[in-house]
N, C-alpha and C positions, 0 to 999 in steps of 0.2 A: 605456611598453610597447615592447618590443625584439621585431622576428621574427627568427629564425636562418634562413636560407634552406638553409643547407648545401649542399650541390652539386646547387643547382637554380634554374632550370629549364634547361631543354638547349639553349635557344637565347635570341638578344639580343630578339628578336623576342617571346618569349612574358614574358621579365624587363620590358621597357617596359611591355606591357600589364596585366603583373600590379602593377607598381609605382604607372602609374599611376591602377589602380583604388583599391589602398591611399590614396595622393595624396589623391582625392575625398573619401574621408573622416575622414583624418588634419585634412583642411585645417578641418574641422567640429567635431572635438575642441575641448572646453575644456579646460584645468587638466589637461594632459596631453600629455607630451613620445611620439613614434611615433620609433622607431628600425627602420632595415630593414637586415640587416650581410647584404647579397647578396655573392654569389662576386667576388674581387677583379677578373676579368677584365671583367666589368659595372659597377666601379663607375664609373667616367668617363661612360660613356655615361647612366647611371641618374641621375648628377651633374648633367648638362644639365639633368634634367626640374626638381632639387629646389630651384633657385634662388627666395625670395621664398614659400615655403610652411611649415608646421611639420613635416611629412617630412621626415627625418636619414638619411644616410647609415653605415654603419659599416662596420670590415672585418671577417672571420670570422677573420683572426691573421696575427699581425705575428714577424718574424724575432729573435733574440735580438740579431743584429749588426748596423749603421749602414748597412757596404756589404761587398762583394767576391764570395769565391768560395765563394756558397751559390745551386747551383742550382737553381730553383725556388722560392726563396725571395723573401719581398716585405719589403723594410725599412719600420720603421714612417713614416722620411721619405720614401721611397713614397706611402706614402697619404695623409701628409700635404698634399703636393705638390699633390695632387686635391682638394685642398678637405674632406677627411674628415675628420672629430674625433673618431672616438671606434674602437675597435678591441675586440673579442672578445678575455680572451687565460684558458686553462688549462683549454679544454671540455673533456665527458670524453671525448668522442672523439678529442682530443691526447691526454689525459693516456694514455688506452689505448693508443698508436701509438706511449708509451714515455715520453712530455715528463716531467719530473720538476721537482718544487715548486724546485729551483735553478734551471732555466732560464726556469720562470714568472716566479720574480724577478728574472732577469734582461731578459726580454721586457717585465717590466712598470715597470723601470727607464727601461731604451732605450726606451720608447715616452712616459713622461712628458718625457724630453727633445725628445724631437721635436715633446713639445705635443700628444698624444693623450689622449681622456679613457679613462678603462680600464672595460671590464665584466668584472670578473674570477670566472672558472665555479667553483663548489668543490661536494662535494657527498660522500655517500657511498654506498659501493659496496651495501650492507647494511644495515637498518635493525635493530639485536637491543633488546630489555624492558628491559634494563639501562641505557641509557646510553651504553653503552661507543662509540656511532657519533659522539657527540659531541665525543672525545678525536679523531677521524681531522679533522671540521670544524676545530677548535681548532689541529691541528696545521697543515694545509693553509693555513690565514689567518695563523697565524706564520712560516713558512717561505715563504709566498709575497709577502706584506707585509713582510718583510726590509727594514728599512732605510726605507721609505716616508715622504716626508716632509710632513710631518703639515698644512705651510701650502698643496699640493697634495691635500687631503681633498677639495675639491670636483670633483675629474675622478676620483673613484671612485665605481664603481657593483658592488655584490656580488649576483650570478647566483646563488642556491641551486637545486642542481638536484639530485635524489636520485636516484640513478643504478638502483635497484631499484627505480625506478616509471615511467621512462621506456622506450618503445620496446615492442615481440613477445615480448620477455623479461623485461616486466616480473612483480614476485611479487608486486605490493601495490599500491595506489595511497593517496596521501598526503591528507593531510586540511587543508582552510584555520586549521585548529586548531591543526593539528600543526606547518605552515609558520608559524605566529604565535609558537610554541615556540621553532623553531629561528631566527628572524628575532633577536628579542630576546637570544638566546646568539652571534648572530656580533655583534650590534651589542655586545654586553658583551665579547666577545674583542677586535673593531675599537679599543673604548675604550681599552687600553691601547698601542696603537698611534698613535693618532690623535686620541683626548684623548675626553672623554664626550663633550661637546658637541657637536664634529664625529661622532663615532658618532651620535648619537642622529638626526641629519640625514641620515647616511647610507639611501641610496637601495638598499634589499632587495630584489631581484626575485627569482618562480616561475619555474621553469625545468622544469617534472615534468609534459609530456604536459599541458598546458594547453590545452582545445579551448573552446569556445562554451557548452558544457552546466556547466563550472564557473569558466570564468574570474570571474566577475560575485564568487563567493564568492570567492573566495581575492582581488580586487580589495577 
């Protein structure tokens, strides 16, 4: 289970306390990895609390390049450096801000070098009767898994998040039926990527406005 914090909370102050309530009961989970990819400027300090418990740190995205003159950018040996393993990379909230399935596969290159596990976000923008949304899936996991080397299958983890049921603008919301639909079609796409066997292993996460009243189903 992965939370995305996105650009929150507003101080270090209210991220400790919120972390380490999560903490408490991550630490009680059975058969069950908790991932929290808080805002990078948090994660050092968030780092101290997670030593010797099953709370994971991650980061919310990683630079497509190693080093130099990208400012405000975080290279994935950055976070590596901190102790983090695993890194967000291709939300839709990049992908909107312009990121394009080449630089995904580029970020998600550079970051398996640096020893990162990847949660890589895909999703689409439109849900239409036909099908046709599942050609956008298809294409997004080809051009983003570009080259992916198939003995590195275990530090991936695929994010499905449909972007017409997330957020004040959503038009629909999604069904644990219909995320079981589409799990199965990335894990059949992944296949040819990364062999069945590693696909059928591969780790599917919901990512579509997920709250308390239905996570249990779609779990």
């Amino acid at each position: 289970i992965a939370g995305n914090w996105k650009m929150n909370p507003a101080t270090l102050k209210d991220a400790k306390r919120t972390y380490g309530a999560i903490k408490k009961i991550a630490n009680k989970a059975r058969r069950t990895k908790v991932l929290i990819c808080a805002p990078s400027i948090y994660l050092s300090e968030l780092k101290k609390m997670s030593l010797g418990n099953k709370l994971e740190l991650g980061a919310q995205d990683v630079s497509f390049a190693d080093i130099g003159a990208h400012t405000g950018s975080i290279s994935a040996y950055m976070v590596r450096d901190l102790g983090v393993k695993t890194t967000i990379i291709g939300h839709s909230e990049r992908r909107a801000a312009g990121e394009t399935d080449e630089i995904i596969n580029q970020k998600i290159k550079t970051a398996l070098v640096a020893g990162l596990h990847i949660i890589l976000c895909i999703g689409e923008a439109v849900r239409d009767s036909h099908g046709e949304y599942l050609d956008v899936l298809r294409k997004q996991l080809e051009k983003n898994l570009a080259g992916f080397p198939s003995r590195q299958a275990d530090k991936l983890i695929i994010a499905y998040e449909p972007i017409w049921a997330i957020g004040k603008n959503a038009t629909g919301v999604e069904t644990p039926d219909g995320f079981l639909h589409n799990k199965i079609f990335i894990r059949k796409i992944v296949s040819h990527i990364i062999g069945k066997k590693k696909a059928l292993n591969l780790p599917v996460l919901y990512g579509g406005s997920a709250n308390a009243q239905n996570a249990g189903d779609f779990l």
